[in-house]
Every structure is written in structure tokens, then in C-alpha cells.
KOLZA-930132 format. One record per residue (C-alpha): residue number from 1; residue in one letter; x, y, z. Coordinates in steps of 0.001 Angstrom, whole numbers, plus 524288, in hexadecimal, padded with zeros to 5 digits. Layout:
N
<node><num>NUM</num><residu>A</residu><east>X</east><north>Y</north><up>Z</up></node>
...
//
This chain:
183
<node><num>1</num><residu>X</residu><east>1AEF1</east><north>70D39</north><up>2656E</up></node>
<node><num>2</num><residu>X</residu><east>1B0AA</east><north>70391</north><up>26E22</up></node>
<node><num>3</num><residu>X</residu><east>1AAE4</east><north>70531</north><up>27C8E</up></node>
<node><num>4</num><residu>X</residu><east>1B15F</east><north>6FC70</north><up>28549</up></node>
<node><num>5</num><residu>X</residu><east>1A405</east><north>6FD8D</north><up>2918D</up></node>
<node><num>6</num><residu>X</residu><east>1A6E2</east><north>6F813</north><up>29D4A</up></node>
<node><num>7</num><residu>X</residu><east>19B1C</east><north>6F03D</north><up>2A4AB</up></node>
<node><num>8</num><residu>X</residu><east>195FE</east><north>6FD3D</north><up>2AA21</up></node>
<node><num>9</num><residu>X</residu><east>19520</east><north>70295</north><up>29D4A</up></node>
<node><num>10</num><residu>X</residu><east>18EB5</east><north>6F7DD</north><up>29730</up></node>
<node><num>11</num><residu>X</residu><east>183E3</east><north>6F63D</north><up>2A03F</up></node>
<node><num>12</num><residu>X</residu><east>1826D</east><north>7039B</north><up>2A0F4</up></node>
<node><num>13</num><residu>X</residu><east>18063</east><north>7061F</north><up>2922C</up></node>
<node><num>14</num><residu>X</residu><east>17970</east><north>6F9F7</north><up>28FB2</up></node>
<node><num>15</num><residu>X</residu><east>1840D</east><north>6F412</north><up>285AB</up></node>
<node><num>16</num><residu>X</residu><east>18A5E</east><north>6E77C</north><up>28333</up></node>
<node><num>17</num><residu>X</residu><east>19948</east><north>6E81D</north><up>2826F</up></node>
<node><num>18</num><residu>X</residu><east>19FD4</east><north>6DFB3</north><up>27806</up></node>
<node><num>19</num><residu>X</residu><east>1AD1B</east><north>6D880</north><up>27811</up></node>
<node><num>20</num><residu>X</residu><east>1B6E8</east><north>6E004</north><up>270CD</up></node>
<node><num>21</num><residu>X</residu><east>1C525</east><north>6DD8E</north><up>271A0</up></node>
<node><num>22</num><residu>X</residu><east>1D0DB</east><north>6E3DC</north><up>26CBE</up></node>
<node><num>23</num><residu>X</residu><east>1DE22</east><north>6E1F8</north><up>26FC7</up></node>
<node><num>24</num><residu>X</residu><east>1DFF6</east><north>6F0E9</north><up>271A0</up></node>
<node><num>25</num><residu>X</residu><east>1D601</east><north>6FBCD</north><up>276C5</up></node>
<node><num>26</num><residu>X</residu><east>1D246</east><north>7034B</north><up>26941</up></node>
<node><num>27</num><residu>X</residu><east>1D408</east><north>71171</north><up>268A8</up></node>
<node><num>28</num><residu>X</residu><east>1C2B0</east><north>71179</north><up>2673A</up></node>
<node><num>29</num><residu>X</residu><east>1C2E9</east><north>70933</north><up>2757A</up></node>
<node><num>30</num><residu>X</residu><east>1BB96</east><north>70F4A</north><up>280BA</up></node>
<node><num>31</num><residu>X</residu><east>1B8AF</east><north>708B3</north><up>28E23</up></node>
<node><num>32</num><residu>X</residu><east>1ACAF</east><north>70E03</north><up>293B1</up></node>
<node><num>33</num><residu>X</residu><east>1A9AD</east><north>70B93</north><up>2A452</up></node>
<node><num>34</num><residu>X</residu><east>19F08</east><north>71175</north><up>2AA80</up></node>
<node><num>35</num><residu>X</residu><east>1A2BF</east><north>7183E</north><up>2B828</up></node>
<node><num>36</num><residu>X</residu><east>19CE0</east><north>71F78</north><up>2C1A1</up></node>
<node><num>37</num><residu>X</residu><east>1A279</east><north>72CA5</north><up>2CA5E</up></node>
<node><num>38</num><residu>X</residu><east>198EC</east><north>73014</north><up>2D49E</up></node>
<node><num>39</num><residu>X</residu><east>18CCE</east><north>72A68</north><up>2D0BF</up></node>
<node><num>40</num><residu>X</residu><east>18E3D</east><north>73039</north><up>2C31C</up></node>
<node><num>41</num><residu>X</residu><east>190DC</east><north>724B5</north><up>2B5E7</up></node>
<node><num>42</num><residu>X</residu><east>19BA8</east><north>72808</north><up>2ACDD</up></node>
<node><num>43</num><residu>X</residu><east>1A129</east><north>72110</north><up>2A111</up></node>
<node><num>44</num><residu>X</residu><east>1AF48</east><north>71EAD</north><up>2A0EC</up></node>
<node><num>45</num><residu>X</residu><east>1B5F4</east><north>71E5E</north><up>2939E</up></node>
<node><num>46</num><residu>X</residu><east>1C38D</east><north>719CE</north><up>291DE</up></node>
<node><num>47</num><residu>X</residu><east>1CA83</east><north>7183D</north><up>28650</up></node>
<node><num>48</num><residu>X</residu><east>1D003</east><north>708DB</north><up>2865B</up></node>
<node><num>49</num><residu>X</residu><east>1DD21</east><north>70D0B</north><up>2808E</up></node>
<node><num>50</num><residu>X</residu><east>1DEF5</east><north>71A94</north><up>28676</up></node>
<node><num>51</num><residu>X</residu><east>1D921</east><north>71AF4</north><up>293BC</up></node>
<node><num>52</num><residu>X</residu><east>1D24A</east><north>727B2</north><up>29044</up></node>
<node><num>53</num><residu>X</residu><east>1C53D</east><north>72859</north><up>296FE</up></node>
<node><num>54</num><residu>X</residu><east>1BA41</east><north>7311D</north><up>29969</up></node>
<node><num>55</num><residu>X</residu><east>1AE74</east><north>732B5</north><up>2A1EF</up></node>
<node><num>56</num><residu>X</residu><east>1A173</east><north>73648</north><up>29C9B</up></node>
<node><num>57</num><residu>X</residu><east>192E5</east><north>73493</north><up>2A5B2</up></node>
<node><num>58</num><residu>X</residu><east>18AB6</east><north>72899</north><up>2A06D</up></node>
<node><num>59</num><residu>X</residu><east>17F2E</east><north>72E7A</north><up>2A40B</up></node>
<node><num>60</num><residu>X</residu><east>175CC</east><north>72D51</north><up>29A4E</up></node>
<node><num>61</num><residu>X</residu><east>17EB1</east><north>724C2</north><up>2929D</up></node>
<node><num>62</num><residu>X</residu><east>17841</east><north>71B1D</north><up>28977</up></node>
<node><num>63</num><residu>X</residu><east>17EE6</east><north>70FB7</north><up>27F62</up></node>
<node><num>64</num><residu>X</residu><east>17885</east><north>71663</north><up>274B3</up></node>
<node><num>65</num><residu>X</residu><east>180BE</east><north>723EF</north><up>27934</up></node>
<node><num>66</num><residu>X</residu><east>18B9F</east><north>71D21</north><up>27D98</up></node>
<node><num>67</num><residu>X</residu><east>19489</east><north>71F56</north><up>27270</up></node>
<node><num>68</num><residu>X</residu><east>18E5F</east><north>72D0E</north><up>26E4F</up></node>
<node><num>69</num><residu>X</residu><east>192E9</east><north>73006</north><up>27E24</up></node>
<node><num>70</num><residu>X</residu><east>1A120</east><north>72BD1</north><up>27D59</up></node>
<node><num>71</num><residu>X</residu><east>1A409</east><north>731BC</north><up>2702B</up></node>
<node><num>72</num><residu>X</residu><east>1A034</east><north>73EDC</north><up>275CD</up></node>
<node><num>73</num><residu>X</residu><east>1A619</east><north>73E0A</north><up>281CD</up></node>
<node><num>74</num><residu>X</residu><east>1B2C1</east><north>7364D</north><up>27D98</up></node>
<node><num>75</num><residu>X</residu><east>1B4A9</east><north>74266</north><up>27295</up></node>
<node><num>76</num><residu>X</residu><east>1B297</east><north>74D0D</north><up>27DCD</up></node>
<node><num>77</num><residu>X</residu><east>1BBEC</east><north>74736</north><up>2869F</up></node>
<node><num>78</num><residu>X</residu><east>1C604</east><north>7453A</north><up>27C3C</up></node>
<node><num>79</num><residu>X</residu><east>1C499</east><north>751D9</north><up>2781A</up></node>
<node><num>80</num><residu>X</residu><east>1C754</east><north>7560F</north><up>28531</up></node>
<node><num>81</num><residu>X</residu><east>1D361</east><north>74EC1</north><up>28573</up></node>
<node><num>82</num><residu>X</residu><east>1D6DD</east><north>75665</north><up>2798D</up></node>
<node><num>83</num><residu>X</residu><east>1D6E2</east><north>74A5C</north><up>2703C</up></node>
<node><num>84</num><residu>X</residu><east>1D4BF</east><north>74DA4</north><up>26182</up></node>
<node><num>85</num><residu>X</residu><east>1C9D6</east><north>74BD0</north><up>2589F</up></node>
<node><num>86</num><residu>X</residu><east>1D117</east><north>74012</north><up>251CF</up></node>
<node><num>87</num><residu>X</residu><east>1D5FF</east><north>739D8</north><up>25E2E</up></node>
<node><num>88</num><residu>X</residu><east>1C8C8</east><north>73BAF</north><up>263B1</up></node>
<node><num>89</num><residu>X</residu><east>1C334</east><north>73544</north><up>255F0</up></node>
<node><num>90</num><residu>X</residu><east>1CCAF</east><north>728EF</north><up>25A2F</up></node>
<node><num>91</num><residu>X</residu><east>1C7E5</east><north>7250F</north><up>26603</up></node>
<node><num>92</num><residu>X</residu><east>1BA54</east><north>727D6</north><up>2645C</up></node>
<node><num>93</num><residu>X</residu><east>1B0F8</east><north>721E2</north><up>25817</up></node>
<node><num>94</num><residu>X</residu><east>1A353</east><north>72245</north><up>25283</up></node>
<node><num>95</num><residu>X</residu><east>19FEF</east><north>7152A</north><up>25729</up></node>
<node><num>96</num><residu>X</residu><east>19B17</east><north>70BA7</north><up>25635</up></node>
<node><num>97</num><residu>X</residu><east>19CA0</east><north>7072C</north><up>26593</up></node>
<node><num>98</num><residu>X</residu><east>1A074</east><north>6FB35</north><up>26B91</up></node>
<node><num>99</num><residu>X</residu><east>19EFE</east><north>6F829</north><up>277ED</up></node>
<node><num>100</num><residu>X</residu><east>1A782</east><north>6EF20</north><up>27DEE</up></node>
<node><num>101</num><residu>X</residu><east>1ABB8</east><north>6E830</north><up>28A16</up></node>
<node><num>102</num><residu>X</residu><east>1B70A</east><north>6EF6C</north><up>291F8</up></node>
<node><num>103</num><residu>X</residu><east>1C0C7</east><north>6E6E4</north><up>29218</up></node>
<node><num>104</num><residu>X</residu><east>1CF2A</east><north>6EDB5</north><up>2948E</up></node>
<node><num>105</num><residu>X</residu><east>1D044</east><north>6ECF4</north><up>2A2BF</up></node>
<node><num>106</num><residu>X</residu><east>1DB1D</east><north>6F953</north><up>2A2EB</up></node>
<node><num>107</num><residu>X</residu><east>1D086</east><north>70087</north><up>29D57</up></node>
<node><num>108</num><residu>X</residu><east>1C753</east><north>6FC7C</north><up>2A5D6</up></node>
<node><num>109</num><residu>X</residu><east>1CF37</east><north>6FE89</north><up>2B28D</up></node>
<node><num>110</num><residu>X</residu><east>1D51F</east><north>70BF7</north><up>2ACF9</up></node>
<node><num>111</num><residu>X</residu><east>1C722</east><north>71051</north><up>2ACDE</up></node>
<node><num>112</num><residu>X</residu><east>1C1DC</east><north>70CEF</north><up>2BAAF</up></node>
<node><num>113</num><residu>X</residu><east>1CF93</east><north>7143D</north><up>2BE3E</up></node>
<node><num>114</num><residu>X</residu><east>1CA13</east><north>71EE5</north><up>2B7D7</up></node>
<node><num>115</num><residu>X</residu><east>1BD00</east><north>71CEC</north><up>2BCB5</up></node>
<node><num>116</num><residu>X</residu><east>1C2BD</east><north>71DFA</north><up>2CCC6</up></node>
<node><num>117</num><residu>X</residu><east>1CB14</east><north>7288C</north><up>2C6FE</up></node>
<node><num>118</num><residu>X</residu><east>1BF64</east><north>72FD9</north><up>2C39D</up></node>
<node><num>119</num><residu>X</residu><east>1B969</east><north>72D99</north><up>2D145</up></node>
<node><num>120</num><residu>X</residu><east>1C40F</east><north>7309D</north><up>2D8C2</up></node>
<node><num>121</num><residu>X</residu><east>1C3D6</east><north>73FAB</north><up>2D050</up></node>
<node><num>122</num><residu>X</residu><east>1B5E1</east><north>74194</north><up>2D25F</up></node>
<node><num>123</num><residu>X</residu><east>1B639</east><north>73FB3</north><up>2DFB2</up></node>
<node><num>124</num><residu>X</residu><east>1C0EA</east><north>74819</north><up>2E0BC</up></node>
<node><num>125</num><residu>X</residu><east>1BC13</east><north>752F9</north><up>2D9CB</up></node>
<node><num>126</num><residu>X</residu><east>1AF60</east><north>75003</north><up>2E174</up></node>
<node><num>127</num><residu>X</residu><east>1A5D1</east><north>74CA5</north><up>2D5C8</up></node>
<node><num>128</num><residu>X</residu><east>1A46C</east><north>749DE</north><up>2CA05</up></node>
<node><num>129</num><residu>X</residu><east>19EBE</east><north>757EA</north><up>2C7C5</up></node>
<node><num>130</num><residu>X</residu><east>1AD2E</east><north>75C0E</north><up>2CA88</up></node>
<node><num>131</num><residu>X</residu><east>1B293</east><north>75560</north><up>2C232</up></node>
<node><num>132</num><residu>X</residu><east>1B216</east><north>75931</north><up>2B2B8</up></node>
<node><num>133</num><residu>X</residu><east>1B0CC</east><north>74EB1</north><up>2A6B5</up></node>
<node><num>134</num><residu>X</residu><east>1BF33</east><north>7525E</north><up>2A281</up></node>
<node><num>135</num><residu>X</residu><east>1C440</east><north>74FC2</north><up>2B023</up></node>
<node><num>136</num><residu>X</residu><east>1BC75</east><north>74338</north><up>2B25E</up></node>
<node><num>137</num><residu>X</residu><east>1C3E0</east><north>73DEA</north><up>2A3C8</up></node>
<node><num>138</num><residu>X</residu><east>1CF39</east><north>742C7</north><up>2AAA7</up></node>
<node><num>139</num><residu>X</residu><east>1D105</east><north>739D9</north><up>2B562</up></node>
<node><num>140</num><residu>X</residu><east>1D174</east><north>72F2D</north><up>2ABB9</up></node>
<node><num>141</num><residu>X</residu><east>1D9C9</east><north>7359A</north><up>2A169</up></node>
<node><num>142</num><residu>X</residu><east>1E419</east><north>73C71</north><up>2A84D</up></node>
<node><num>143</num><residu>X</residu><east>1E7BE</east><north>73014</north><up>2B0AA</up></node>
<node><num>144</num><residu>X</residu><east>1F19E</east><north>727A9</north><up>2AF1B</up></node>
<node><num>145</num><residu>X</residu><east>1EEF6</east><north>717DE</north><up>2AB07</up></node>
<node><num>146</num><residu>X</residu><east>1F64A</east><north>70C66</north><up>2ABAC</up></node>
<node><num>147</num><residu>X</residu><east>1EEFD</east><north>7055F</north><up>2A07E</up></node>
<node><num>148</num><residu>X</residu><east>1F556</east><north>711CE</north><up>296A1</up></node>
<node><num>149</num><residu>X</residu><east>20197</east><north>71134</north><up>29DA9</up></node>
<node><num>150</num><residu>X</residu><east>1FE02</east><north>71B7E</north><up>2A850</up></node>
<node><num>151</num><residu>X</residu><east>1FBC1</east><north>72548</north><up>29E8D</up></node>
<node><num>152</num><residu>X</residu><east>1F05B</east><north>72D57</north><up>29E69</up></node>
<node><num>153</num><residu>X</residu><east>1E4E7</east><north>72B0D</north><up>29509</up></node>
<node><num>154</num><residu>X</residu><east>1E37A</east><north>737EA</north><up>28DD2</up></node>
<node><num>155</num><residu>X</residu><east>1F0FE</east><north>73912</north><up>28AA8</up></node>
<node><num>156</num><residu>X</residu><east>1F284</east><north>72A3B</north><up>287CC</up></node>
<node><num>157</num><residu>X</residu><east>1E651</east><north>72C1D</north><up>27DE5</up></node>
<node><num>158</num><residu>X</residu><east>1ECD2</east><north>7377D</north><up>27628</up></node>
<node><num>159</num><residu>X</residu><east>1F948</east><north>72CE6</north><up>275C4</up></node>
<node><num>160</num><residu>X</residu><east>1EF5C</east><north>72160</north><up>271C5</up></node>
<node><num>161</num><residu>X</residu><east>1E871</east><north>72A61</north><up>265C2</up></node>
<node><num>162</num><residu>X</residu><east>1F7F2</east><north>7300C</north><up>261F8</up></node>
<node><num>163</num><residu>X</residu><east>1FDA7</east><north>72204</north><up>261A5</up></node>
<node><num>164</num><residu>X</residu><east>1F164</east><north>71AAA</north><up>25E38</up></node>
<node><num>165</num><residu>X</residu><east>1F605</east><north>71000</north><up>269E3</up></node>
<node><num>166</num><residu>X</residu><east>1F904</east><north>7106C</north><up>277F1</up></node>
<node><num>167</num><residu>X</residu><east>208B5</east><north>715B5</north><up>2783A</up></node>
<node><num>168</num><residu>X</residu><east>20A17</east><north>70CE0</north><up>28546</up></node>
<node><num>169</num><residu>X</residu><east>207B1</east><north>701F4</north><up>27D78</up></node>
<node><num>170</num><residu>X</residu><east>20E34</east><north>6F5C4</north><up>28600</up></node>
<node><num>171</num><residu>X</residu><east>202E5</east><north>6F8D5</north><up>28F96</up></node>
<node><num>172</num><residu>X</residu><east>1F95A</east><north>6FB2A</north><up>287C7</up></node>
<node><num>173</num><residu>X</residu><east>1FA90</east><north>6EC21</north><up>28115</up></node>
<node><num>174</num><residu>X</residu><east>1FF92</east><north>6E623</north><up>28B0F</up></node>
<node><num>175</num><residu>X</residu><east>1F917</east><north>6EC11</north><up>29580</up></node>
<node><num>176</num><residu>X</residu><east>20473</east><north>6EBAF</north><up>29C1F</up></node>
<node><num>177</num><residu>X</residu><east>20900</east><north>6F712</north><up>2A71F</up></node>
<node><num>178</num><residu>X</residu><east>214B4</east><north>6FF4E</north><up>2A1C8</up></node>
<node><num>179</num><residu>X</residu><east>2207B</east><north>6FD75</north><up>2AA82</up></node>
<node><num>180</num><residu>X</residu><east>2250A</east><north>70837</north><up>2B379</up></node>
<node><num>181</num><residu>X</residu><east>2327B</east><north>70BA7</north><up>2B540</up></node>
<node><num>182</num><residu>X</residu><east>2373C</east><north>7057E</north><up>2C4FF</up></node>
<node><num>183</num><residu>X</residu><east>22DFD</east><north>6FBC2</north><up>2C318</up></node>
//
């Protein structure tokens, strides 16, 4: 696995990031911020090539249970999401971990959109005690991104493990926006 920390995460866990680039995001590629809703810490996890992200508490989160952590929680949200045993088997390995700098700035910004998404519903709902695990994943999942072609992450993951590549591929190289028709 590779575990693409941001700054936050690093100092938080104590671990030195590596350089590690790749051309393309691997299918084994999750960025990792740390945020916080009302007081409260939560890791964000977002898959580089997907966009698919959870939310799980980093309370007593340690680098030694880091990866023990997000296999567990990665599997019961994917589950969730209805996503088989073998697709579930693709995105998710036995290790070992690398830890790495976050370096894919559509990523990055794509999760602190998430992140004020996320606010924005808990304050709504008025809490986070409101507001259930699958509908905090929600807010991230079921909203539409430029950087997959304004497509939403769960369904652009099932596309990603059918087609074993991004089916908008001209953004997804290029990075480029996909024209709209009138403009």
C-alpha cells in the first residue's frame, strides 16, 4: 500500500514520508489528511485514482496501527458500498506500507472540498452525533468532481475496478477539463 500522508498526518503519526513518483495514481494509492469537525480529529482517506474517501476518528491512532486501522475500515466501508470480495481484494493489500509525500494537487484539493463538505453537513444536521458513518462517506462519495469528470466517486470506482483505468481518460492524463457543449 502506498499512503500518500499529508503534513498533518505525518506529524501526527510520527513518520517520515518518502519520494515516490509514478506517472499514474496505482489502483493500491491512498491519500490520507487529517481533519477536524467540531473539535473532534478524523482521518480522511481518498483513493488517488477514484476519489472514493472515507472518514474514520484518529483517536487513539498509532503508526504501528495505522495500517491494521485502514484495512478494517476501508473493507467495512466498501462493503457498504456493496463492492465484492475480489474488488475489495484489489484495492486493498497485506502490506507492506509506504508512506509517502502527497503530491497530486487534484487529490489534495478534492479532499479539503470534501473536508468543508463535511462541515457544512454536520452543522446542518446539528452534530456530528446526527450524523451516521455511512452518511459522513456520503458527502464525499455521492458528489460530483471535476478531477473524474464530474462524476461521482462510488460509481466512478465500480467503472475504475470494471475497466481497470479511468474511462474519462483525456482528463485523467492530461489533466485537462472535458469540454462542455455552448462553451
Amino acid at each position: 500500500m502506498i499512503f500518500r500522508a499529508t503534513q498533518k498526518v505525518s506529524s501526527r503519526l510520527k513518520v517520515a514520508c518518502t519520494d515516490v513518483s509514478a506517472s499514474r495514481p496505482s489502483v493500491l494509492e491512498w491519500y490520507c489528511n487529517l481533519v477536524t469537525v467540531r473539535r473532534r480529529q478524523f482521518f480522511l482517506f481518498t483513493h488517488a485514482p477514484s476519489l472514493f474517501s472515507f472518514w474514520t476518528p484518529v483517536t487513539g491512532s498509532t503508526r504501528v496501527d495505522f495500517g491494521v486501522m485502514f484495512r478494517r475500515c476501508a473493507t467495512e466501508t466498501l462493503r457498504q458500498y456493496e463492492f465484492s470480495e475480489p474488488d475489495i481484494a484489489k484495492l486493498i493489500d497485506g502490506g507492506p506500507d509506504l508512506f509517502a509525500r502527497a503530491t497530486d494537487r487534484g487529490v489534495i484539493g478534492s479532499m479539503v472540498d470534501f473536508a468543508k463538505m463535511l462541515r457544512h453537513a454536520v452543522d446542518y444536521a446539528g452534530g456530528l452525533e446526527h450524523l451516521l458513518p455511512r452518511a459522513m462517506n456520503d458527502v464525499a462519495n455521492e458528489s460530483p468532481m471535476s478531477k473524474i469528470g464530474m462524476e461521482n466517486p462510488a460509481e466512478y470506482l465500480q467503472h475504475v475496478l470494471r475497466h481497470k483505468r479511468p474511462h474519462n481518460i483525456a482528463v485523467h492524463q492530461t489533466g485537462a477539463h472535458v469540454a462542455r457543449p455552448g462553451r
